[in-house]
N, C-alpha and C positions, 0 to 999 in steps of 0.2 A: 504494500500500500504506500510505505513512503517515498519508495522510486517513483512509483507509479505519478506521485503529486509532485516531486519534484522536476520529470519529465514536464510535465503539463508547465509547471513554471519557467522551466529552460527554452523550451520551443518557443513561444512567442517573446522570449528577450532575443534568440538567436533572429526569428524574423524581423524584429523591426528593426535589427543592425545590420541587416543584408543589403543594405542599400546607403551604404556607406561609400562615395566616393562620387567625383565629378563628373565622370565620363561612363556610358554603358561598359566598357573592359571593366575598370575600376571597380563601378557595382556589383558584374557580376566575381571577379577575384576575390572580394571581400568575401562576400555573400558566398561563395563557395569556401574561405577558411574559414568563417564561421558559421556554415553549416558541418564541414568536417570535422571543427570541434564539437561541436555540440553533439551531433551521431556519436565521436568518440566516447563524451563524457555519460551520456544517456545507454550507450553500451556496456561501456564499463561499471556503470553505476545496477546493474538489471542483470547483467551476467550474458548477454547476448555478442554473437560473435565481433569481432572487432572492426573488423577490414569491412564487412559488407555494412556496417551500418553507417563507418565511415565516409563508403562511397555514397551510402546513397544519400547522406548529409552533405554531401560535398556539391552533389547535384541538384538538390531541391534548393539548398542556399544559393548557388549558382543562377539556377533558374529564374529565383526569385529576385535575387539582385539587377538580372538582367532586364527582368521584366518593370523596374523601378525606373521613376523617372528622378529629379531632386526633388521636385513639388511630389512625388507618391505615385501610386502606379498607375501606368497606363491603361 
């Protein structure tokens, strides 16, 4: 349960820092190493394998950054 609530808290700090950066590159860069932390930290934290939650944190934060504008998403 307490992973569980602390996932829930991670996710949405890692999202709204996904769009950190001037340029679409930049946003999604970001946005992709703080989505592979946070996979990391939410993996580690839950007991789930490492590498695959990393990628797929790497690519949602990615995604997300990319799809950011500075004014918020497009």
């Amino acid at each position: 349960m307490k992973t569980k609530l602390l996932s829930l808290m991670l996710v949405p700090l890692a999202l709204s820092l996904s769009a950190c950066g001037d340029t679409w590159g930049q946003r999604a860069a970001t946005g992709a190493g703080i989505g592979a932390g946070t996979g990391l930290a939410i993996a580690a934290l839950a007991g789930w394998p490492l590498i695959g939650s990393t990628l797929v944190g790497a690519a949602v934060g990615g995604g997300i950054g990319a799809a950011t504008t500075p004014g918020g998403i497009k």
